[in-house]
C-alpha positions as CSV (number, residue, x, y, z in Angstrom):
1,X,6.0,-4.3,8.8
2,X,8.4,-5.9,6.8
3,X,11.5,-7.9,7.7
4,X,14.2,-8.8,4.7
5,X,17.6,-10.5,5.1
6,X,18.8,-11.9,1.4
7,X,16.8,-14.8,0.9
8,X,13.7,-13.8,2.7
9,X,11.1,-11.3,3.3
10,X,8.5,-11.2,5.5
11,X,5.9,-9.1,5.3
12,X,2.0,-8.2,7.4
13,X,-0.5,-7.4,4.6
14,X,-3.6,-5.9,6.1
15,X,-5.7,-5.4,2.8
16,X,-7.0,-8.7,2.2
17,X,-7.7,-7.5,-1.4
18,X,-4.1,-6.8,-1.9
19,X,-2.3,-9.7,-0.8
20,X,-1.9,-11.5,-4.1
21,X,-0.8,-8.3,-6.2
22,X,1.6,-8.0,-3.2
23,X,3.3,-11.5,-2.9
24,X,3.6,-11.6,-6.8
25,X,5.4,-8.3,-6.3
26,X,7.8,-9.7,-4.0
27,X,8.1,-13.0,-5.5
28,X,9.3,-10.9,-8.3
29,X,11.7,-8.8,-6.9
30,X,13.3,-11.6,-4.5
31,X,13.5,-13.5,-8.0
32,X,15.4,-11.1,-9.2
33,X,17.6,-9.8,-6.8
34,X,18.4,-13.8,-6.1
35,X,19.0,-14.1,-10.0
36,X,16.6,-17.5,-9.1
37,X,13.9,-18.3,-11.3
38,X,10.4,-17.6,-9.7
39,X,9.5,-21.5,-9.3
40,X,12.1,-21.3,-6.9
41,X,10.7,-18.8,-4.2
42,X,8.4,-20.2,-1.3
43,X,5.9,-18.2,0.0
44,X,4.3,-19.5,3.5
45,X,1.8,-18.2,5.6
46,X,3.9,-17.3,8.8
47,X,1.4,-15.8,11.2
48,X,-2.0,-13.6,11.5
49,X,-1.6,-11.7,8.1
50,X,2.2,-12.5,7.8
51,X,3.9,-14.3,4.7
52,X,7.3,-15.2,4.8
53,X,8.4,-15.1,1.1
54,X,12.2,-16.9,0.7
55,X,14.7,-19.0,-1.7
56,X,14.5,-22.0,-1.6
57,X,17.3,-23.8,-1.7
């Protein structure tokens, strides 16, 4: 499940094993679409499996 407006995505990672190649994947591409430096994306744990990765601002 993934939910994406254009400062935020959240997403439900269900491979434990995966979930750091997977935020550093999004971190990456909301960096870039954002044109904002990676130091500047949050990611937070938003639920059960959930991370909310956004700009902030």
């Amino acid at each position: 499940m993934t939910f994406e407006t254009t400062d935020s995505v959240t997403l439900k990672i269900w491979d434990r094993s995966a979930i750091d190649h997977t935020l550093e994947a999004a971190v990456h591409d909301l960096s870039t679409r954002a044109n904002a430096p990676k130091h500047s994306i949050a990611v937070t744990c938003s639920g059960p499996n959930t991370f909310t990765v956004s700009l902030s601002r």
